[in-house]
Each structure stands twice: as C-alpha cells, then as structure tokens.
C-alpha positions in Angstrom: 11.9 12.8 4.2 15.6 12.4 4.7 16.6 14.8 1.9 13.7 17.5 3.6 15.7 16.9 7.2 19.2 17.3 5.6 18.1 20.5 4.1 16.6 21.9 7.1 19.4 21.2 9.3 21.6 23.1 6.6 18.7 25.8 6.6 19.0 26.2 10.4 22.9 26.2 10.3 22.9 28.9 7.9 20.3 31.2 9.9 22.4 30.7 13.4 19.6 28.2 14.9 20.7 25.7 17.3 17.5 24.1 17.9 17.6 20.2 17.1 15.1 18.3 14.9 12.5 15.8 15.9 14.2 13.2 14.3 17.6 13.8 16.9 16.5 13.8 20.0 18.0 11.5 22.9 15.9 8.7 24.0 13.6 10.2 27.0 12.9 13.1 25.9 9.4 14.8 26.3 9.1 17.5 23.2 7.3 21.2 24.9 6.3 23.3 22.0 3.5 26.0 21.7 2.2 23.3 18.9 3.2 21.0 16.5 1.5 20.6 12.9 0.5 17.2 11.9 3.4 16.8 9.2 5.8 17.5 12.2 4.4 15.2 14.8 4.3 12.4 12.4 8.1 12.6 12.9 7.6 11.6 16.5 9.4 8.5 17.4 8.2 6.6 19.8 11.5 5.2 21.2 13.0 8.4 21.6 10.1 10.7 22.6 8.2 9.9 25.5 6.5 12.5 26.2 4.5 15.8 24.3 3.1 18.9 26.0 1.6 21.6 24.1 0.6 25.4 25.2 -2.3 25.1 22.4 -4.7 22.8 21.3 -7.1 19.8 22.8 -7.3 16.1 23.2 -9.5 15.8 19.9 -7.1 17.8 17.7 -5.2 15.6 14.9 -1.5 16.0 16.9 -2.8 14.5 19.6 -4.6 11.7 18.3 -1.3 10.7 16.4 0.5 10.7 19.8 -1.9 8.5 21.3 -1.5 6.4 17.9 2.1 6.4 19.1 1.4 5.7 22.3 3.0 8.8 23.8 2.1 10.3 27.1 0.6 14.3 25.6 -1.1 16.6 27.1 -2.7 19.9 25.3 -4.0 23.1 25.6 -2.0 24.4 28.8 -1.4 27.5 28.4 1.9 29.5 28.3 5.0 26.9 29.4 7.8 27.5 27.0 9.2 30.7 28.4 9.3 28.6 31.8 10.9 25.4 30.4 14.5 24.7 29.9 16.2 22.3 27.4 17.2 19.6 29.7 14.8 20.3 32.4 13.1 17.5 34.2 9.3 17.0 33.3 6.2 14.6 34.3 3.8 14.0 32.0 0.6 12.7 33.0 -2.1 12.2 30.5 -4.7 10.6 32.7 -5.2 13.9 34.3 -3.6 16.5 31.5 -0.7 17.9 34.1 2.7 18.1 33.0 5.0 18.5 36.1 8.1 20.4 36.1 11.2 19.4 38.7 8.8 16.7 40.3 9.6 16.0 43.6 11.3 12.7 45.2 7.9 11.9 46.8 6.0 12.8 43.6 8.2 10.7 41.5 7.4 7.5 44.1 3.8 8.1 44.1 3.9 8.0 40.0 6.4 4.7 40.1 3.8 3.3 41.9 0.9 4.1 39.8 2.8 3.2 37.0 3.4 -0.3 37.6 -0.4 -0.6 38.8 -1.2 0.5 35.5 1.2 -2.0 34.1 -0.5 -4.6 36.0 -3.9 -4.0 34.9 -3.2 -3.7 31.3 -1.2 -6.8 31.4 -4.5 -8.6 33.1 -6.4 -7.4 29.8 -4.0 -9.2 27.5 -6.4 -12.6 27.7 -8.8 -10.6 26.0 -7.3 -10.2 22.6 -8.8 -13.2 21.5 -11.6 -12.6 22.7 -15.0 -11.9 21.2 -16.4 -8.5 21.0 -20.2 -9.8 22.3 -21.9 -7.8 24.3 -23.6 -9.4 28.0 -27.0 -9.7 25.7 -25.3 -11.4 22.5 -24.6 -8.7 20.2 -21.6 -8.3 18.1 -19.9 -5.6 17.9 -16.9 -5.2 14.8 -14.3 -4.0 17.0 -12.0 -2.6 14.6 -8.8 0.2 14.8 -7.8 3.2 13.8 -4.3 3.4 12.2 -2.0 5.9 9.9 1.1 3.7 10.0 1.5 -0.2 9.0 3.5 -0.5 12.1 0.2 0.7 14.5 -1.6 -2.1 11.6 0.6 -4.7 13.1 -0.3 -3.8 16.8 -3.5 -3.9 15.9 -3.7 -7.2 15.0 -1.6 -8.3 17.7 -4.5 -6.4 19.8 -7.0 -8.6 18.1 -8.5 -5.7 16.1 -11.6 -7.3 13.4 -10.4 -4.7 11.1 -9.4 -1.1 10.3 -11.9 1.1 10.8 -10.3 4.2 9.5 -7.1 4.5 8.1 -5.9 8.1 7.6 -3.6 8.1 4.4 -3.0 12.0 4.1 0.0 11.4 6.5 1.7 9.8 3.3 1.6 13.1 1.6 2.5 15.2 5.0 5.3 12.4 5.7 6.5 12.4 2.1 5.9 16.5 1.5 4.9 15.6 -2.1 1.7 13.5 -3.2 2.6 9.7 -2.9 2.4 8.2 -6.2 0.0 5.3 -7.3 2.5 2.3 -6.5 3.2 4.0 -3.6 0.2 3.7 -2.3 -0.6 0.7 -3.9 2.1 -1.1 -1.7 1.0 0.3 1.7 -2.7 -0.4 1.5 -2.2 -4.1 -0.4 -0.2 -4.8 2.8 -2.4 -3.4 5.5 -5.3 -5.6 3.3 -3.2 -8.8 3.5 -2.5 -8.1 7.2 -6.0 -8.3 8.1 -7.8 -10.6 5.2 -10.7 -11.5 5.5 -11.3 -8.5 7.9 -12.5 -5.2 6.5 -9.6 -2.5 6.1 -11.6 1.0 5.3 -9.8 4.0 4.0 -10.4 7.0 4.0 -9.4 9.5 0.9 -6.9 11.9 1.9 -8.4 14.7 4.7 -6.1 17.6 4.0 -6.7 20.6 4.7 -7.8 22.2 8.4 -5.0 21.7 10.2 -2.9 20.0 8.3 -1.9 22.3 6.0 -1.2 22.0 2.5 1.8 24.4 0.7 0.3 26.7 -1.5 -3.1 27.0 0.4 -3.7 29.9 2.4 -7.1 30.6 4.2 -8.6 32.2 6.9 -10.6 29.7 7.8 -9.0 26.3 7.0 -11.2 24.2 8.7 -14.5 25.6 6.8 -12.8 26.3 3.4 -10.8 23.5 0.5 -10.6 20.8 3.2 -10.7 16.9 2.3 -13.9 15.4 -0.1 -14.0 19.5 -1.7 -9.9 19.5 -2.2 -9.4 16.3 -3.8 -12.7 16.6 -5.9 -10.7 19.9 -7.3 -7.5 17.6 -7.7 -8.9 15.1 -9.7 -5.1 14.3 -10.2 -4.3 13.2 -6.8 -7.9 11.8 -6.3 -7.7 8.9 -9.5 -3.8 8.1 -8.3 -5.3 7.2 -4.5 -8.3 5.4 -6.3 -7.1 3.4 -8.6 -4.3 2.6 -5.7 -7.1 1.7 -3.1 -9.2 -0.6 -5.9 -6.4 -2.4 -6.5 -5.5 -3.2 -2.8 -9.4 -4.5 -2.6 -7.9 -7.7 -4.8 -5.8 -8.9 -1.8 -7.9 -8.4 1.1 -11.7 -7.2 2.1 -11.0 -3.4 1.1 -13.8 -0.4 1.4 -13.1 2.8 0.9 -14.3 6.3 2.5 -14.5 9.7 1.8 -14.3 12.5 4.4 -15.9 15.3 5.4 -19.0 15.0 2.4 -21.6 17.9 3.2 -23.6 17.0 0.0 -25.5 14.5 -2.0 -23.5 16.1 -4.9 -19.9 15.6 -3.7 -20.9 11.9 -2.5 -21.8 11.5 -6.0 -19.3 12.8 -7.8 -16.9 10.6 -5.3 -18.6 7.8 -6.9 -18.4 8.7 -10.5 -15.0 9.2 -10.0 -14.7 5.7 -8.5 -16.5 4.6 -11.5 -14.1 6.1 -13.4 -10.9 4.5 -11.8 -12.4 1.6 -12.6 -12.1 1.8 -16.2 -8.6 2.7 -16.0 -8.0 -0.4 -14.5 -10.2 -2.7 -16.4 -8.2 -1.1 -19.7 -4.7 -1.9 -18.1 -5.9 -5.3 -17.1 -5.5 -4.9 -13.9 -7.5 -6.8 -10.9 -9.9 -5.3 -8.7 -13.1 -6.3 -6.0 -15.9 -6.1 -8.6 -18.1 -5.9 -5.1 -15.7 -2.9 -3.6 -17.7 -0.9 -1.6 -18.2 3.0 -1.2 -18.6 4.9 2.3 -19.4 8.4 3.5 -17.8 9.8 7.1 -20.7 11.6 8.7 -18.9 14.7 10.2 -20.7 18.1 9.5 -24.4 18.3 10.9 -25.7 18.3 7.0 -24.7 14.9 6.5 -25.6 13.8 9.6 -29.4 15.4 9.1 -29.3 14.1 4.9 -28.2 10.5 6.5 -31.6 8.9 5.1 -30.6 10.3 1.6 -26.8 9.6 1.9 -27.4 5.9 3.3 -29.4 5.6 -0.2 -26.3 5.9 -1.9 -23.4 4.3 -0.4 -22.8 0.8 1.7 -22.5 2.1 5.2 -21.9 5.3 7.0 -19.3 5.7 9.8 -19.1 8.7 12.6 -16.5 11.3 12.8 -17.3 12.3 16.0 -14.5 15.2 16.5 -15.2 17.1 13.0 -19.3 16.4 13.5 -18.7 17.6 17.5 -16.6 20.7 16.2 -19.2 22.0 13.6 -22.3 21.1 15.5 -20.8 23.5 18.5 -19.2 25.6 16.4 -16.3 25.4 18.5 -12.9 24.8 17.0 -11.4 21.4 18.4 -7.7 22.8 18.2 -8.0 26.4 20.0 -7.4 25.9 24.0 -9.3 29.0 24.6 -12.8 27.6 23.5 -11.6 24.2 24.4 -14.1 23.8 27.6 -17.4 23.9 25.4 -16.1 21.2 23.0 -17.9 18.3 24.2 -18.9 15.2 22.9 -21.4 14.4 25.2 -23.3 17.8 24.3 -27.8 16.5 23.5 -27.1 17.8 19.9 -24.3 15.8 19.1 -26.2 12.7 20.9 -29.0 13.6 19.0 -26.9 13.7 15.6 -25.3 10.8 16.1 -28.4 8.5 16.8 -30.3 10.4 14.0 -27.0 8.7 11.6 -27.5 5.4 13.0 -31.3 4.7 13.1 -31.3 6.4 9.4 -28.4 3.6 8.4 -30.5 1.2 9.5 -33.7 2.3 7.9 -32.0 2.0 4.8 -30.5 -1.7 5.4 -26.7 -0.6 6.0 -24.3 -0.8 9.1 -22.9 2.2 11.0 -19.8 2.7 12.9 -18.1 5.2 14.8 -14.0 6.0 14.0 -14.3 9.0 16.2 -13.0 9.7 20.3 -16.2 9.5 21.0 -16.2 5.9 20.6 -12.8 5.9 22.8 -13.7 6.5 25.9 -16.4 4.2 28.7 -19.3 7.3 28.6 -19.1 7.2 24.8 -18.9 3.7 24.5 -22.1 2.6 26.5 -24.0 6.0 24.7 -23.3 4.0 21.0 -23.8 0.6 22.1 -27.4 1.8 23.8 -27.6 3.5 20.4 -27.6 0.5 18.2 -24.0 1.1 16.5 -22.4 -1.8 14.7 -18.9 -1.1 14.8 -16.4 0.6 16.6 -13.3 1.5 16.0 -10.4 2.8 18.2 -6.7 2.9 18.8 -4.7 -0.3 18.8 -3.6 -0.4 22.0 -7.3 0.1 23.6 -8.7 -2.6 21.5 -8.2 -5.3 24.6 -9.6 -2.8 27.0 -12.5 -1.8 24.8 -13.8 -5.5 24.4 -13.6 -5.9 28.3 -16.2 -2.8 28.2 -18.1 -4.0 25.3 -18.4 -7.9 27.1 -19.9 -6.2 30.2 -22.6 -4.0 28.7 -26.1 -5.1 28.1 -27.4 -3.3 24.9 -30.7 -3.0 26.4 -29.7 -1.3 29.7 -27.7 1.1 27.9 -30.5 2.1 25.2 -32.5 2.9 28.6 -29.5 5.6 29.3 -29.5 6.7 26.2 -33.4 7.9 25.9 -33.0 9.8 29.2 -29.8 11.4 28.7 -31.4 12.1 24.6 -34.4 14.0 26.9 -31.4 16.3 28.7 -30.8 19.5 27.9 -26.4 20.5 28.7 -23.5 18.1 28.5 -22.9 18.7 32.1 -26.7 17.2 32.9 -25.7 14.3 30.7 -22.3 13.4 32.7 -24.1 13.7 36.4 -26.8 11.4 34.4 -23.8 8.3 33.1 -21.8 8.7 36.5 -25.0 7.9 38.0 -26.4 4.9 35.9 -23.1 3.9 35.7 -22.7 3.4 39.1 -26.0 1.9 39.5 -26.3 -0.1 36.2 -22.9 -1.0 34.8 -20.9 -1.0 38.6 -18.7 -3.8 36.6 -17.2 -1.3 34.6 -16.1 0.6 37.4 -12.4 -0.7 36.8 -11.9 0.0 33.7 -9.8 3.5 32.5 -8.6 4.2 29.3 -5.2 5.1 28.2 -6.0 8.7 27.3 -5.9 12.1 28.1 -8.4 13.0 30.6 -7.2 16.5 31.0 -7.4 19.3 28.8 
C-alpha cells in the first residue's frame, strides 16, 4: 500500500494534480466526492476523516457500510455537490437524517452541540449492556454476533460484547493490498480474529469481488450480474485453495466456519465444497492441523437460493442472509445508483417473503439461520427476523450494545404476530404504516431506541 501511495503521489506530480490523497488529510476533515470505490474508502482513517458525503450511491452500497464499520458520519446519493463545495469549506454531516450542511449557521451548530452530547449520553447509558445476554422478553437466545473487515473493528467487537463474527468480509485484503494476499497472509489475520473470539464462532466469507469492487483486468457491463464472488473465485481456483487452506488452518485456534457468497446454484455450492475437500488434502500431506468438524455455509443473496433454500440447507451447516444483494436482485434495483435508490427497500412483501421462506426451510432441515445483512441493523428489521424465527444476527460493532437492548425487549411471539400481517401486505410503504403502528402499540419500550445509521438517503 505504501509503495501504491508513493507512486501515485509521483503519478499526480507528474500530470500537474494537486489534489491530496486519502491517506494525507488533516484531522477533521469530511471527504466530498461524486463516489469512492471500495479499495479507496478502505483508506479512510478514522482519526483523520470525520466525515463522507457522496453525490452517488445509497446507504446499502459497500462504501458506506465500510464507513459505518469506521464509524464515520456518511451520507449518499445527494445529488450534484462538488461543483458547489470548496476545499476548506465548512460542512455538517448528519447521518441520522442523510443532510450534509454547508456554512451551518451559529444557531444550527448549537442545536447540533446539543444533540450531540444527548446522543453521547444515551449511548453511554447502553454501555451496561455489553455484558449482557442477548435473550429475548420470552427466553430465546439470540447469537448476537458482528460484522467486521478489519482486526481493529474485531477488537471493538469484543469490547461491544459481540458472541461472534458473523461475517467477515476478506476481499478488502486484496483491494487494500492491490495484489492477492498470500496463504500466510491470510493465515495470520484470520488465526488472530479466531483466537480473539475462541470459543465464539468467527464465519468468513470467501472473497466477494467483483460488483463494485472492481477487479484490474475485469471489464463488464454489468458487474454486479456477471464474474462476481462464488463464479470468480470458482474460475481462480488459484486464489480460491490459497484462502482455503488459510481459513482451515485458522479453524485449529478458534471455532472457525466458513462461507461462500453470492451461490445461485446447487452446482457452485458443490463444487465450493469439493474444493474445500480438496484443501484439505493439501494440508493433511503437509502435516498441517485443521478442525476435522469445520463447517461449510452458503450466503442466501439472489432470489434462486433463497427459493432452492430446502435443497441448499441439504448440503451445508447453516445458511446466513445477505439482505442488501438478496434486496437488490429481488427488486431488480441496483443498491449503488441514487437515481433508483427510492424503490430499494428492504421492507418490500417479496423480500419479507424470501427471507422467511430461507429460515423456515433452514429449519426444516435441522440447521440455524442468521442474517449479516442491514436488514438486521435497523429496529423495523430487527423485530421482522426475530417474529421470523432467526437465530443469529449479526451487525456492526458499535450497535452490538444497542441491538441487545432491542433484542431484551421483544417478545418473539408478539413480533411473529407482526410478521404474518405485514407477510399478507402488498407495498413496502403498507408494511412501514403497519410496524410504526404495532410498534407503537406493541413494543412502546423500544420507542427510545435509534440506531447509529444513516436514515437518509
């Protein structure tokens, strides 16, 4: 990465540009681009940037979900901004409500002072609930785990009191590193994330590339429907065995699962699994230690997979939701254009209807089921999956104390009764006038609770 920054800084020298990289910004600064590819926002550092507003894309799209991984303030999707803003300029962010401010005012400023420290308040009152259990008013518990990309977000997560990594995106090791990470590479970073968290599960998931992270070389019209995650790696059977073998031999130090993204077919879970099969036997010739009970997942995001989920549950030891990729090709809408970004909507009857089709067929067939999707980051999608019957949950570090309040105040039963009406409703717009209502009548405990998200565009 260093030797990549040197030579683009010489790059930009030589071709007169004067613009700065990520990586030297002043501390304070909120970054205002028309977008900002994955590889490029993984260079966000928290302690400098403080803030990201982008003129394309949504609060589902990858860019944004690492900022909220790094806890910074983004908003998406708002249209043309950058002919208006000026380096140096004086800008609001505020991701509750997806508005970025230019020049605020002395009043405005107060009023957000204010609201800041309220905030800070409240989220300090939810630090007593890291330890506690994830049980739900009726007595079920849930396995309240994290999403993560970085060991550092591993180690909030555990200071959060995460049960586990639910999903733990490696592809940013090759977008970070611009090369494929080798074996040992690998090896190192998921054998400490599986220490960290022993004897929780850590699940990770084989590298998603493709879509909008874009790989050099590839060129497509349509990214996010062409050589994207389980189809590229199953062509790079290179890059596929280095991760495998790396992610088997993690599973000796800690509880270690592994998942693979974005599988359509019964034929790509299986050859996933032969080539699991295969790692194996590289390692069992080098001598080298592995879980002989390691198990094998599938990430129910296209509608196929989510309609097969009787037949995939046959063949793997549990399922888990992606609920932006299953919500983006069940709508057909594309999560990361801000032009059709109004229709995407998790909340829409046939992504309900998807969803608890996955988890009654896990069921049927004797595995769990969790969610690693927004879906299960927000209250509305929260009380949805509990009243659906999910088993685990996993969301950002920094929700996890806020997500256990929800859970501890939710009775399963209540919520299932929310769930068959709003399963009976026809638009996403009938389903939200249906939760704010129940909500208000059922759950009026919850009423406090926000999460740290965009609620904007």
């Amino acid at each position: 990465m260093d030797i990549a920054d040197v030579s683009n800084r010489v790059m930009r020298h030589l071709l007169g540009d004067d613009s700065r990289s990520l990586l030297e910004v002043a501390p304070g600064t909120v970054v205002v681009a028309h977008d900002l590819p994955p590889s490029e926002a993984a260079l966000l550092d928290p302690r400098k940037v403080v803030g990201l507003v982008l003129e394309a894309g949504g609060k589902t799209s990858h860019t944004a979900i690492m900022a909220k991984a790094k806890e910074i303030t983004a908003v998406a999707g708002t249209g043309p901004l950058c002919e208006t803003v000026t380096d140096g300029q004086r800008v609001f962010v505020d991701g509750y409500r997806g508005l970025a401010i230019l020049n605020p005012s002395a009043n405005r400023l107060r009023a957000y002072d204010d609201e800041i420290e309220r905030r800070r308040v409240y989220r300090e009152s939810l630090s007593a609930l890291t330890t506690s259990a994830p049980v739900t008013k009726d007595g079920r518990t849930i396995d309240l785990s994290a999403n993560i990309e970085f060991i550092a977000e591993a180690r909030a997560a555990r200071k959060y009191g995460a049960r586990g990594i639910g999903l733990f995106r490696t592809e940013y090791m090759y977008l970070a590193k611009r090369r494929p990470p080798t074996e040992e590479e690998q090896f190192l970073v998921y054998a400490e994330v599986a220490k960290l968290f022993k004897p929780y599960p850590v699940i990770i998931r084989t590298f998603d590339l493709g879509g909008d992270k874009v790989l050099a070389g590839y060129t497509e019209a349509n990214p996010f429907l062409g050589l994207r995650a389980i189809r590229l790696t199953l062509g790079r059977l290179d890059l596929f065995g280095d991760q495998l073998r790396a992610i088997l031999r993690a599973s000796a130090f800690g509880n270690v699962k592994v998942m693979f993204p974005m599988v359509s077919t019964i034929e790509e879970l299986r050859r996933a699994k032969l080539e699991v099969e295969r790692a194996k036997e590289v390692l069992k010739a080098r001598g080298v230690e592995f879980d002989p009970d390691f198990e094998v997942g599938v990430m129910v995001e296209t509608p196929s997979a989510a309609i097969m989920a009787d037949r995939l549950a046959q063949e793997c030891s549990f399922l888990s939701i992606g609920s932006n990729d299953l919500t983006q090709y069940t709508l057909a809408v594309d999560r990361g254009n801000e032009h059709v970004a109004k229709l995407f909507d998790h909340l829409h009857p046939a992504v309900l209807y998807l969803i608890k089709k996955t988890i009654d067929a896990a069921h049927q067939q004797g595995i769990w089921v969790g969610m690693c999707g927004e879906f299960a980051s927000d209250l509305p999608g929260m009380l949805m999956l509990l009243g659906m019957g999910v088993d685990e949950m996993s969301v950002s570090p920094g929700m996890i104390p806020e997500a256990k309040g929800i859970i501890r105040n939710i009775d399963t039963g209540v919520a299932a009764e929310v769930v068959a009406q709003a399963l009976k409703l026809g638009t996403a717009l009938e389903v939200q006038r249906l939760l704010r209502r129940e909500m208000d009548r059922k759950f009026p405990q919850l009423t406090g609770f926000q999460f740290e998200e965009n609620k904007g565009k």
